[in-house]
C-alpha positions as CSV (number, residue, x, y, z in Angstrom):
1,X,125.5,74.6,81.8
2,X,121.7,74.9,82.3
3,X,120.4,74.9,85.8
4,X,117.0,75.4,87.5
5,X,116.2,78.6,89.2
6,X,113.5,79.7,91.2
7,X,112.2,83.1,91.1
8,X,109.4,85.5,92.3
9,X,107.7,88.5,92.1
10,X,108.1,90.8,95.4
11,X,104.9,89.9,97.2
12,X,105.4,86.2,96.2
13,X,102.4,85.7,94.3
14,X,104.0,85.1,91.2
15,X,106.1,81.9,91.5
16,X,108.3,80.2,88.7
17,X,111.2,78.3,88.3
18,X,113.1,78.1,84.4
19,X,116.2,76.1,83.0
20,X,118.4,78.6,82.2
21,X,122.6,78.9,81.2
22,X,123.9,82.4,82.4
23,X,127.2,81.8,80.8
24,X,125.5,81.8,77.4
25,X,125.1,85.1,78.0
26,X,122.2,87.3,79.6
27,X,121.0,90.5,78.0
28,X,120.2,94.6,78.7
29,X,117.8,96.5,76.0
30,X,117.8,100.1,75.5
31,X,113.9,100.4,74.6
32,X,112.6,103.4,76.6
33,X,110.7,100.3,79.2
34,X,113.5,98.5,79.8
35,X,116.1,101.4,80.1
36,X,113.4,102.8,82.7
37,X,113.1,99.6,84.7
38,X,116.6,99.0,84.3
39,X,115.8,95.4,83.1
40,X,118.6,92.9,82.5
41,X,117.1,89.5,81.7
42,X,118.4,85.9,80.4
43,X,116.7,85.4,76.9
44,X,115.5,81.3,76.3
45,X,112.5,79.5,74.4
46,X,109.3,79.4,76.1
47,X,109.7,75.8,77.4
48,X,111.9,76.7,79.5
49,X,109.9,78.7,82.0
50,X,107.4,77.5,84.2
51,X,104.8,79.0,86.1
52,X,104.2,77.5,88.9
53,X,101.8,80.0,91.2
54,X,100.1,83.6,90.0
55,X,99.8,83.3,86.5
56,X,96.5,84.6,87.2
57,X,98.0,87.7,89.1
58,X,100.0,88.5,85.8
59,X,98.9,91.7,83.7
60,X,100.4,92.5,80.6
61,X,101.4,96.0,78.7
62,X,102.8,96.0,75.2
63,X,103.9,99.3,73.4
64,X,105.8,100.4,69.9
65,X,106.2,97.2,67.7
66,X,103.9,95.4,70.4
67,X,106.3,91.9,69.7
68,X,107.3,91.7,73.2
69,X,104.8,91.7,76.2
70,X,105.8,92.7,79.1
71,X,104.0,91.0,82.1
72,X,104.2,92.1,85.8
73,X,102.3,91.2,89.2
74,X,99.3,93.5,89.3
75,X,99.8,93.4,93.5
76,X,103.5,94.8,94.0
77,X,103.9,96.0,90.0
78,X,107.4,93.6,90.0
79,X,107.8,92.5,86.6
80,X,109.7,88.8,86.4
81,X,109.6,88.1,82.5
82,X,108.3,89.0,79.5
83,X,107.8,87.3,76.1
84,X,107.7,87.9,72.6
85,X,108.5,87.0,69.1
86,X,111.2,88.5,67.2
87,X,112.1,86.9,64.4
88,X,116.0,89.0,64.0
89,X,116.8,87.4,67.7
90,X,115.4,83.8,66.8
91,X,111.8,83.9,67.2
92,X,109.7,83.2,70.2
93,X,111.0,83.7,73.9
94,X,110.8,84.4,77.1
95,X,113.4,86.5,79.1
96,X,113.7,85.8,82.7
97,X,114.2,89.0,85.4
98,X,117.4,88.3,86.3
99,X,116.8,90.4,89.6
100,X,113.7,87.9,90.7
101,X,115.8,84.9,90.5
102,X,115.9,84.0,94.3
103,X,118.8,81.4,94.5
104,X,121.0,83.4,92.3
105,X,123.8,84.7,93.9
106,X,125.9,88.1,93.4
107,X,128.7,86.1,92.2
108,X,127.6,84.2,89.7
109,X,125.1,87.4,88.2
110,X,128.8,89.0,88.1
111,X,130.2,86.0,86.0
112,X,127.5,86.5,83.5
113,X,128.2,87.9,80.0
114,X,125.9,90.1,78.9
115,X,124.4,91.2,75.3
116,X,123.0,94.3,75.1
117,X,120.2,95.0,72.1
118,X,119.1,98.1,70.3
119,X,115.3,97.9,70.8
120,X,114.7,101.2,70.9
121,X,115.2,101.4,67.3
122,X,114.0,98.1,67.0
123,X,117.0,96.9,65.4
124,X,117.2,93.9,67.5
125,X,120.5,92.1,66.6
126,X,122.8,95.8,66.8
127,X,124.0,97.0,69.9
128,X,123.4,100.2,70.6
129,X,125.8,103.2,70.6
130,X,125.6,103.8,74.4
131,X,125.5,101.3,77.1
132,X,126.7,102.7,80.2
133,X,123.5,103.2,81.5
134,X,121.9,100.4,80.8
């Protein structure tokens, strides 16, 4: 069922809320930036995220294929999505930090399926070997 959240960056200078159904599923990608950060993000089209404060404050890094831009508050570094366009996992989107939602609760994060992609080898639709650690 899709429901609005509201999330931020740390210092709150990034604001946004996005429609988004956590029991479709929510993802964790072994690419060496999101294995670092830790990520685990809910995938959905670009309409349904809106900024509604900072987009301003937003810089952007990109790295290997360069398809998915990863955008974070250049105050406090807090990254709450990034976007792309792969064509193997549907095409355009935006994943949502799952960890900057501020009215999601512990229990329904833990309710949450979750996907986990091989974008370390860019081989988008396989899981990877090893996910423990992700």
């Amino acid at each position: 069922m899709l429901k609005t959240y509201h999330g931020s960056c740390h210092c709150q200078r990034v604001r946004f809320s996005a429609e988004l159904d956590l029991a479709s599923g929510t993802g964790k990608c072994n690419c060496s930036f999101c294995a670092k950060a830790r990520f685990w993000g809910k995938m959905t089209g670009p309409e349904a995220l809106q900024v509604q404060a900072g987009a301003e404050e937003l810089s952007s890094y990109r790295f290997g294929s360069g398809r998915v831009e990863h955008l974070f508050c250049r105050h406090c570094g807090i990254r709450p999505f990034s976007r792309g366009d792969v064509e193997e996992i549907g095409g355009a989107f935006v994943s949502i930090n799952l960890a900057c939602l501020d009215d999601l609760g512990p229990a329904e994060l833990l309710d949450a399926p979750v996907t986990y992609f091989d974008g370390l080898h860019d081989s988008w639709p396989e899981t990877p070997a090893e996910t423990r650690h992700l």
